[in-house]
Every structure is written in structure tokens, then in C-alpha cells.
N, C-alpha and C positions, 0 to 999 in steps of 0.2 A: 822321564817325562810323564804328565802327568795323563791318564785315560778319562776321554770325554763321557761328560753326561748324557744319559740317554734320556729322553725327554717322551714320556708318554702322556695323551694326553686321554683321558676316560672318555668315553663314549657320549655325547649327552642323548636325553631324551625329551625335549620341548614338552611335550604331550605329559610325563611322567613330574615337570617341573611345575606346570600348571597345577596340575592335581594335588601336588603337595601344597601348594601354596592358597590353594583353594581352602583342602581340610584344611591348614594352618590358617586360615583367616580368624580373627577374633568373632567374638560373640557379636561387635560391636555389626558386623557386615551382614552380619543373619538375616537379618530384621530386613536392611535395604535389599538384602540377593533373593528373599520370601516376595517383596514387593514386585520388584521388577520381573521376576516367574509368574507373578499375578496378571502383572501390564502385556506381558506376552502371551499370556493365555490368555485374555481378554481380547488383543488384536488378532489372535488365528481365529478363537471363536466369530468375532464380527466378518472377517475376511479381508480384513485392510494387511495380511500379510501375503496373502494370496494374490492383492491387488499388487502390492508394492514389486513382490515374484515377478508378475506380469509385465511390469515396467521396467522391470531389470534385461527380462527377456527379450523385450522388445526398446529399451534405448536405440538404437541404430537408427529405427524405422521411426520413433518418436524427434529424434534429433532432424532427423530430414523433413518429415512435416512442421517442425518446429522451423527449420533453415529455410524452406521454400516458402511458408506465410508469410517470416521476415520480410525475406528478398523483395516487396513491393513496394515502390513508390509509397503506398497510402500507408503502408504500416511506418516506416522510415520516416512521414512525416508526422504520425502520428505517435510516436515514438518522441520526435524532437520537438512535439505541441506538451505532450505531459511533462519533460523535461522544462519547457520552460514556462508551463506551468504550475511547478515545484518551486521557481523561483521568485516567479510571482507572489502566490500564497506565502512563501518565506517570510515577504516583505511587508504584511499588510499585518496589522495588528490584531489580535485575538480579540480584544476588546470593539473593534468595527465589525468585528464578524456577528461576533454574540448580538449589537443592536440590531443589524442587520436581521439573523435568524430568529430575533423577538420579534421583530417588526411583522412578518409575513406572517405567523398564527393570527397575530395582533390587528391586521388588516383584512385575512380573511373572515374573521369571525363580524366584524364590523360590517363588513358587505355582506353577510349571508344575514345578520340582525335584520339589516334595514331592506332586505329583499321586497316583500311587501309597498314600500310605499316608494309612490311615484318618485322617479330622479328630475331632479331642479336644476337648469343651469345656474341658475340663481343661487341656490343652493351649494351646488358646487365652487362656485366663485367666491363666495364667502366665507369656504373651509380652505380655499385656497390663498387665502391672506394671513391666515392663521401663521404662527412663529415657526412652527414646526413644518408647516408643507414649505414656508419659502427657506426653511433650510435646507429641503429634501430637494425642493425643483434647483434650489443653487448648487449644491453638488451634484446634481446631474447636469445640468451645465457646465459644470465644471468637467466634469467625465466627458461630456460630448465633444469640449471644444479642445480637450487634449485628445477623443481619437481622431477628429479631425486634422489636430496638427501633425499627429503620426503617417495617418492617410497619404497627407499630402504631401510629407518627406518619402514616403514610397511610391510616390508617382513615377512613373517615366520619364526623366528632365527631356527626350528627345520632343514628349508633347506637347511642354511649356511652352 
């Protein structure tokens, strides 16, 4: 019959595996492990590791002032206001925005020109025919009479 094999297995050494594989690195990793020795000694110098230490030590206590801000009404809805206004802004086209964000430099510079001289209703009423304000006062009419309609689908049917 035949006598079993004995099965040893070597010792390892984690620590001793690193290291060889370390000096074994190519030339090619010098370069990046010189860099990254840099970025590290640049953040112990500034303090941002001493801060980050900080926050490691005290996670528990960070977590719980983090968990108890939550827990409010106001934050919960304020939480569920940026969420759905993530979807809103989704939905609106880049190009309305951009007219929109020219419009306001564009308009204040015009009002602070004309500071100086007296305001006309006259005046006003006849920049108000122009092509461009009755397209502006008709989308906000437009705007106005859908949040009305929303409004009024959130009413209380018990008031109707």
C-alpha cells in the first residue's frame, strides 16, 4: 500500500510579498509612486490629512449629527423639493435657459442706462407692444395659467 503525501505548506509573509513586488515594479511605476509620495506630502503639509484623521475619529459623532439634522420634517421636504427639482430642470431645454440667463444681464444694463431719465407710462406701453415683450408677457401667461391650473387641482375637493 501505497504511503501518503505529506503536504507542507511554507509560511507566507504578506508584508515580505509586498515588498518584493514593490522593488520588483518596473521603471514604468517610479514615475507615478514619486508623484503620488508628492500628493501626500503635500496634503500632510496643508493638513487636509490630519483633518481627514479627524473625521475618521470622530465618524460616530458625525453620523449622528448627520442622522438627527435629517430626521426633520423641513429637511425631508427639502430633500424631496431638490429631488424634484432635478426633474424639472431635466426637462427644460438648455437652450431656454441660456435665453433666459442672457436676458437678465441684458435687462439690467438697460435699466441702470436709463436711470437718469424720467419713467413714461407712455413710454412704457409702447415698449410693451413691441414683438418681443408680447412674447415675453405671453409666456408668462402662459406660466401663470398652468400654475393656476395646478393650484386648483390641489385644492381640497371637501371646499369646492
Amino acid at each position: 500500500m501505497a504511503a501518503p503525501i505529506a503536504l507542507e505548506n511554507p509560511m507566507r509573509d504578506p508584508a515580505a510579498e509586498l515588498r518584493s513586488k514593490l522593488d520588483n515594479a518596473p521603471g514604468a511605476y517610479a514615475e507615478a509612486l514619486l508623484a503620488a509620495y508628492e500628493v501626500l506630502q503635500a496634503l500632510h503639509e496643508q493638513g487636509v490629512l490630519d483633518i481627514l484623521r479627524g473625521v475618521l475619529d470622530a465618524k460616530d459623532q458625525i453620523l449622528d449629527s448627520v442622522a438627527t439634522a435629517a430626521d426633520t420634517p423641513e429637511t425631508i421636504r427639502a430633500i424631496r423639493n431638490l429631488l424634484y427639482w432635478r426633474r424639472i430642470l431635466g426637462s427644460i431645454e438648455p437652450e431656454w435657459f441660456k435665453g433666459l440667463f442672457q436676458a437678465i444681464p441684458e435687462g439690467i444694463a438697460q435699466a441702470t442706462a436709463e436711470r437718469d431719465q424720467p419713467v413714461s407710462l407712455w413710454h412704457i406701453l409702447r415698449r410693451a407692444r413691441s414683438k418681443d415683450s408680447l412674447r415675453a408677457m405671453a409666456a408668462a401667461v402662459d406660466f401663470l395659467e398652468a400654475f393656476g391650473r395646478h393650484l386648483h387641482s390641489l385644492e381640497d375637493p371637501a371646499r369646492s
